[in-house]
C-alpha positions in Angstrom: 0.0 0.0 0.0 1.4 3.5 -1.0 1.1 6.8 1.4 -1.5 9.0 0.6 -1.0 12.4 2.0 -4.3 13.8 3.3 -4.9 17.6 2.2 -7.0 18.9 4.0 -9.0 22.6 3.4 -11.2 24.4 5.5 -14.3 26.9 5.4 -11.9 29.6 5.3 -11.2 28.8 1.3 -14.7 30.0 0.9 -17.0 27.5 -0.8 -14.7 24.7 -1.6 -14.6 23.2 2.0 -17.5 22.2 4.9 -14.7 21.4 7.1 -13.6 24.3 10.3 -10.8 24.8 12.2 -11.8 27.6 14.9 -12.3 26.2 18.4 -15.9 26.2 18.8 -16.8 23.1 16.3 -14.4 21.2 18.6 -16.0 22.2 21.6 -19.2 21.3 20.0 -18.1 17.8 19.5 -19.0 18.7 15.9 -18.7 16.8 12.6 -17.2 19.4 10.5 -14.5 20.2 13.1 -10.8 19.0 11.4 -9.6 19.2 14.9 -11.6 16.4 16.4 -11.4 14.2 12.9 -7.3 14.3 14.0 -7.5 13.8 17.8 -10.3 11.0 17.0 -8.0 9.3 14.8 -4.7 10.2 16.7 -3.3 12.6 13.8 -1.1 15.1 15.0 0.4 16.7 11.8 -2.2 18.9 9.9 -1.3 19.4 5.9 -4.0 22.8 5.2 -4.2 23.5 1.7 -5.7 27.0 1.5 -7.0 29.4 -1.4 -6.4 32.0 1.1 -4.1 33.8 3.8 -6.8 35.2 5.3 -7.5 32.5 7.9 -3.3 31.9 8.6 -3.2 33.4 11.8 -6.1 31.9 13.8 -5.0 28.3 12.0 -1.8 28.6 13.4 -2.8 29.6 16.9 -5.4 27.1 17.3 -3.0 24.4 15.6 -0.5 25.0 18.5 -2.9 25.0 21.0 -4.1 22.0 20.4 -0.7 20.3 19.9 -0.8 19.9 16.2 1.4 20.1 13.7 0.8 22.9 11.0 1.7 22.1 7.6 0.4 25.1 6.0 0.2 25.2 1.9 -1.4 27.8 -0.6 -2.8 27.6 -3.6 -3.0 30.3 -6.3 -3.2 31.1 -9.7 0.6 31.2 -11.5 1.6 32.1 -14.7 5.0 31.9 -17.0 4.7 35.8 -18.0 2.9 38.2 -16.6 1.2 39.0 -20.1 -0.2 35.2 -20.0 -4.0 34.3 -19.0 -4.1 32.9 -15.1 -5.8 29.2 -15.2 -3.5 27.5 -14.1 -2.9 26.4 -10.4 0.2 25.5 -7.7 0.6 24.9 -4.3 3.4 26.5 -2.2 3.8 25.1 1.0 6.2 26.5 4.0 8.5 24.5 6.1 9.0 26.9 8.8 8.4 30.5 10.2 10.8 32.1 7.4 8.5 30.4 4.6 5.4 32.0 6.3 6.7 35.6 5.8 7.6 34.4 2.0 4.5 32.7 1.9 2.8 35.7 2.7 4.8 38.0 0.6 4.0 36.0 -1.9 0.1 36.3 -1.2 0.3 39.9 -1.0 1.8 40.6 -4.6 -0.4 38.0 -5.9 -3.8 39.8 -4.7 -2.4 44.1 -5.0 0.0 43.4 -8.5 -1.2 40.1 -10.1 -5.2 40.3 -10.0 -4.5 37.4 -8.1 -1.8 35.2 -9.9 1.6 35.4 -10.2 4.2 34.8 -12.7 7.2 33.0 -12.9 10.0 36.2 -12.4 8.0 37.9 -9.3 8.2 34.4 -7.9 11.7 33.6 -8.8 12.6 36.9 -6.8 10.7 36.1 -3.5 11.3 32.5 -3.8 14.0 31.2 -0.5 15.1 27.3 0.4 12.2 27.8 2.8 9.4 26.9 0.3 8.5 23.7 -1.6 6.2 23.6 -4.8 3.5 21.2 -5.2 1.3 21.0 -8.3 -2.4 20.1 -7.7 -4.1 17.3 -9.4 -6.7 19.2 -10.5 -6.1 22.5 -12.0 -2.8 22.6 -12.7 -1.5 22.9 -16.9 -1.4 19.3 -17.0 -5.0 19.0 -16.0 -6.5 22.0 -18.3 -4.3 21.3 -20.9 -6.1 17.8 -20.9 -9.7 18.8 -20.2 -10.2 21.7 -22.1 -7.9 21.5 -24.4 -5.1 24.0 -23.7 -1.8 24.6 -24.9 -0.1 25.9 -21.6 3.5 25.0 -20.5 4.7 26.4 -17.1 8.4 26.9 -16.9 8.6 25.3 -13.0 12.5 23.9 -13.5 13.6 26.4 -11.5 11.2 25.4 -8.5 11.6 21.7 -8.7 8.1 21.0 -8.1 6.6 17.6 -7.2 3.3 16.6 -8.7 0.2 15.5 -6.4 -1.9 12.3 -8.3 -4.9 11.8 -6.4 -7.9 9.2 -7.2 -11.6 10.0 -6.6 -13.1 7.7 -8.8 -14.4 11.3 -11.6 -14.3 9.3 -14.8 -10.7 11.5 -15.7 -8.9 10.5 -12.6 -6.7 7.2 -14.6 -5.9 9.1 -17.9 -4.7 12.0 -16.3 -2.8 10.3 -13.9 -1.0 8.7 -16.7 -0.4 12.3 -18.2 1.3 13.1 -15.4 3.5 10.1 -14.2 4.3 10.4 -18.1 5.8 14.7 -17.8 6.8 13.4 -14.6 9.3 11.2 -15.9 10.3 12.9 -18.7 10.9 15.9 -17.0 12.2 13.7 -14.0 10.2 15.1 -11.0 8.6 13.7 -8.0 5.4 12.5 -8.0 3.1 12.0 -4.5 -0.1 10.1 -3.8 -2.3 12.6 -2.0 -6.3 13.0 -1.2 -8.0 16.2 -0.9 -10.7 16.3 2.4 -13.2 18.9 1.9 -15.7 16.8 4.4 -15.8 14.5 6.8 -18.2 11.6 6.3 -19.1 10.5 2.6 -22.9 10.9 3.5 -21.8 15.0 4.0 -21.6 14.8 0.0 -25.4 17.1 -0.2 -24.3 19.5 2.8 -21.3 20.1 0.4 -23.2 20.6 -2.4 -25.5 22.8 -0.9 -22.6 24.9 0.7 -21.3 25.1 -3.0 -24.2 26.0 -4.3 -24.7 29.2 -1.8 -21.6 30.1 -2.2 -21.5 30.0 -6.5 -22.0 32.9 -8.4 -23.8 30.3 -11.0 -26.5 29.7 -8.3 -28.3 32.3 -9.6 -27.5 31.5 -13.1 -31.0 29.0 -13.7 -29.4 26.5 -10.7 -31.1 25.1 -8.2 -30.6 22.8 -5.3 -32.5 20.0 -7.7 -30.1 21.0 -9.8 -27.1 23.0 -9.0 -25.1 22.9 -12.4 -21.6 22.1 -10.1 -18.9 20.6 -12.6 -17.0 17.3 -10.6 -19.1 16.9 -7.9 -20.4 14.0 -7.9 -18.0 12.0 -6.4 -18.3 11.4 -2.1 -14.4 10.4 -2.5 -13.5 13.9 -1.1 -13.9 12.8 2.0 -11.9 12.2 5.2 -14.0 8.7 5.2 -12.9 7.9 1.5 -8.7 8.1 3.0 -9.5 6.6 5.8 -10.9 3.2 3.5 -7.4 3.6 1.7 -5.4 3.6 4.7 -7.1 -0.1 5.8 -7.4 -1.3 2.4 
């Protein structure tokens, strides 16, 4: 059996995750709460994968307050020029305090100079030994280059990324895991077995949609509940139920 690295995301990457982190849920004995999924199932490192900053701070504090290991990582648009079209995703995670304060840096060029993206030279100049790329599964060039048909290349040498390949049973998951062992080896980088957690229990699929749905822009676009018009999302594998099922298998 491989290791699967569990990403997890929270509420604070508004509408992509039913899952908290503030104190409350756990005191609650609640569901949703990420920090009683880890002390139920004696997990003390926590690998975040946020669309944000914004919720940093209070993750942190209530990380070390309940003993557990923050492993913080951010996602955002990047780009090989700054002329080019943001669609394409990475993940930059820090390994210490130093790679917060680049991290963050990072963040804050991205949202005030790069309408929320960044491209390869502004990166290369903030960049320090205290970061490590990650490319997403979904999202990245790879993936948009074989969904919809783009012709993107991002220039990540200089990064030595390594490439997440996850498996939620969406009809794409085996032929573009093959795209990317393939790049992978050709371009001879790293490749990781990982699973994104956006909610707990499999059954917590509907409250996920629903939370979606509020939160889309296309819910008022002729989408209902009945019918909510989300792309990939039917599949309960985004769940911390569906890892769990791969650890004991």
């Amino acid at each position: 059996m491989m290791f699967m690295l569990p990403l997890f995301k929270s509420n604070f990457s508004i509408g992509k995750s039913i899952l908290r982190l503030d104190e409350k849920s756990f005191e609650e004995d609640s569901p949703s709460s990420i920090f009683k999924i880890l002390k139920d199932n004696d997990i003390q490192n926590l690998v975040l994968v946020e669309d944000t900053m914004i919720g940093f701070l209070e993750s942190y504090h209530n990380c070390r307050n309940f003993g557990v290991n923050l492993i913080f990582g951010l996602n955002l648009f990047y780009k090989s020029s700054a002329d080019q079209e943001s669609k394409d995703k990475i993940t930059i995670f820090s390994k210490n305090e130093k790679g917060c304060k680049s991290l963050n840096k990072i963040y804050s060029f991205a949202q005030t100079e790069g309408d929320g993206s960044i491209d390869f030279l502004n990166l290369k100049k903030i960049w320090t030994d205290d970061l490590l790329m990650y490319i997403p599964f979904y999202d990245s060039f790879l993936y948009n280059n074989f969904m919809y048909f783009s012709e993107s290349y991002c220039d990540l040498s200089f990064f030595n990324p390594c490439f997440f390949i996850q498996n939620n049973n969406l009809p794409f998951d085996g032929p573009l895991k093959e795209r990317v062992i393939k790049f992978c080896k050709k371009n001879k980088f790293k490749t990781m077995l990982s699973k994104s957690i956006y909610y707990n229990k499999k059954s917590d699929l509907s409250a996920y949609q629903v939370y979606k749905c509020l939160c889309s822009r296309s819910f008022s676009n002729k989408a209902s509940l009945e019918k909510p018009n989300l792309d990939h999302c039917s599949s309960a594998d985004f769940s911390f139920e569906s890892f769990l099922e791969h650890e004991s298998s």
